[in-house]
C-alpha positions, -999 to 999 in steps of 0.1 A, spaced: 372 -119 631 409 -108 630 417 -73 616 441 -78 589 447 -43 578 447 -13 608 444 24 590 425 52 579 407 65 549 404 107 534 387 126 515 390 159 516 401 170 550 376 142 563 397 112 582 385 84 589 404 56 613 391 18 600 398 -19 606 397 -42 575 388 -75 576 380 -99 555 347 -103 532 351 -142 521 361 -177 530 364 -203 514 337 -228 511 361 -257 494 369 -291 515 403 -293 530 418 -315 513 458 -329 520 486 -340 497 494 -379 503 520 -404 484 501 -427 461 519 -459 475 511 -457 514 488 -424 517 515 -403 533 506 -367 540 532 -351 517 547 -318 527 563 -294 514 595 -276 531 610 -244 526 650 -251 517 683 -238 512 692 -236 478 732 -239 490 731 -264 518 701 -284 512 688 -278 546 653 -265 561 650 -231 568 630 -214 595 599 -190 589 618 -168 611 648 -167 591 634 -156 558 637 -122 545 628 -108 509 652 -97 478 652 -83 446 677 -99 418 697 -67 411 726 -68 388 731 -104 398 731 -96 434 701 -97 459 687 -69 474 673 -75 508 642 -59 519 624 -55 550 590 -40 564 604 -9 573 620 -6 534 584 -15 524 567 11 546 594 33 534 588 31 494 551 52 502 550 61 538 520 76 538 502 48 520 511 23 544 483 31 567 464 53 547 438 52 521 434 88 504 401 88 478 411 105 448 382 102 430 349 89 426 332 72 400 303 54 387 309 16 401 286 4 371 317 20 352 343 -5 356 340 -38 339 338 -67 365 376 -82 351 393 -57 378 375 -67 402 393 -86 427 394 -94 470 368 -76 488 370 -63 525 347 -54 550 356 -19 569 346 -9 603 351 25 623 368 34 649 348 50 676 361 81 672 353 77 636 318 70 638 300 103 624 325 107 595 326 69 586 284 73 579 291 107 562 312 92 539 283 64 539 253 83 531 275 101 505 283 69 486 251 55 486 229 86 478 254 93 446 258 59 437 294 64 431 325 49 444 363 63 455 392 50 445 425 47 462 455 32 471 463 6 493 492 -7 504 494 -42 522 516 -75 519 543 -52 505 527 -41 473 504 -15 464 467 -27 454 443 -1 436 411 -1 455 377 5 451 352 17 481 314 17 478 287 13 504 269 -14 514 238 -20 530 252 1 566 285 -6 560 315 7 540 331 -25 512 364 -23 500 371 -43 466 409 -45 456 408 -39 417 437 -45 394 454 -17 377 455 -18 337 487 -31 327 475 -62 351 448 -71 324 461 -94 293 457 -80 263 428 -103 240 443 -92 211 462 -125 210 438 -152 208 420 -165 181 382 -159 175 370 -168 143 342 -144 126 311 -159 121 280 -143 107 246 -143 127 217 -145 107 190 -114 121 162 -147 130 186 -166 150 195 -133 166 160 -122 170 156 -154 190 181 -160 211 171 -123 226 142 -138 233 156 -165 253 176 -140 269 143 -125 279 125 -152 289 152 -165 313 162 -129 327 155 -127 364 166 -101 390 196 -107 402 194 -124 435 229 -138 447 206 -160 475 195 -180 447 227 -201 439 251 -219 464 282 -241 458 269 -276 457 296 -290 444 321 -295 478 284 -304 498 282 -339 465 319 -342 470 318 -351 508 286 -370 503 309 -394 479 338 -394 505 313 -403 533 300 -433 508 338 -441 500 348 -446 531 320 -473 535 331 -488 507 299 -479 488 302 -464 448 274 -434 439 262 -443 404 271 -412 380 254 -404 344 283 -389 329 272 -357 307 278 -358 274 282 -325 252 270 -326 217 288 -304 195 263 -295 170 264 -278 134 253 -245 124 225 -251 104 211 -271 135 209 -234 156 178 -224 148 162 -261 163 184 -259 194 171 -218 197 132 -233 193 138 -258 221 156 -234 244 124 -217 241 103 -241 245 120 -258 274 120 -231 301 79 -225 288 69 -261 297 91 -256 333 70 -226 345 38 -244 336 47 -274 352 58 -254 387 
């Protein structure tokens, strides 16, 4: 793996120098852009606005729209904005991780000492884990500054990029209609809840769906069709919850017996 973020972490006087890499890839098929009419890859080019030509990677910069006039920024003017943010991670805080609801959650990165960071890097470690907390920092990379989140892991440290506040849309603006639960229905559908509640156990559930994808390419290109029972949703009425409740319960009872 590639290092995509070179730095260091603090807390308190403790320093820490780290490598981030990335904690995901993608598991979705590649898939390209072609013309409908004669299955051209269709790409797309960055262009002049002015002159209508192609412009190079290496010839474009970023700007701000100031007063009608464009503001041109480099790495050194981001590096400049918080200089000491660039390459470092100061923890704040630390919190309960159960504490934040799971909507700020967002990228998470693997970090990895430098040697001469060993002993502090599994202080820091044993700290996390033992108090079950979290710190929380700053980080900046790609020219922005990313709140972040860092927690341990099994032996090593995670770092999960969580949005700030004002990054969350308000709910206030949609729609839900009240409804009224009657205490049986209620009374019932907890114990569904408890019937079906398991340990969590991420192992348990892979993405199937780009593994049936490829398997219909594979038969396409032989010029074979896989039959497909579409799924049809019933929308029922209310007065019908309490049935759908007793067969939900029923359901995952006849399941266990029968494994």
């Amino acid at each position: 793996m590639r290092a995509i973020w070179t730095g260091s972490i603090g807390f308190g006087l403790v320093n820490i120098p780290v490598k981030m890499y990335s904690a995901v890839e993608s598991s979705t098929l590649d898939l390209d852009m072609l013309d409908k009419k004669d299955h051209a890859n269709v790409r797309f080019k960055r262009v002049n606005e002015k002159t209508g030509k192609e412009v190079a990677w290496e010839n474009i910069v970023k700007g701000y729209l100031l007063n009608d006039k464009y503001v041109v920024l480099d790495k050194a003017d981001f590096d400049k904005a918080s200089p000491e943010k660039s390459t470092h991670i100061e923890i704040t805080e630390f919190v309960n991780v159960e504490e934040i609801d799971s909507g700020y959650f967002e990228m998470p990165y693997y970090l990895e000492p430098d040697k001469t960071g060993a002993r502090a890097y599994a202080l820091l470690h044993e700290a996390l884990k033992k108090s079950k907390k979290g710190g929380i920092g700053t980080l900046v990379m790609h020219g922005r500054g990313h709140l972040c989140l860092i927690k341990a892991q099994e032996k090593l440290l995670v770092l999960n990029r969580i949005r700030f506040e004002q990054e969350i849309r308000d709910p206030a603006t949609l729609k839900i209609p009240s409804a009224k639960t009657k205490p049986a229905e209620v009374k019932m559908a907890l114990d569904l809840v408890s019937r079906l509640t398991k340990k969590f156990d991420i192992s348990r559930y892979k993405d199937d769906y780009s593994d049936k994808l490829m398997k219909l390419i594979r038969a396409k290109a032989k010029g074979k069709k896989i039959p497909v029972a579409p799924m049809k949703v019933v929308h029922s009425r209310a007065k019908d919850l309490m049935e759908q409740l007793k067969a939900s319960l029923a359901a995952p009872t006849a399941r266990r017996k029968a494994s």
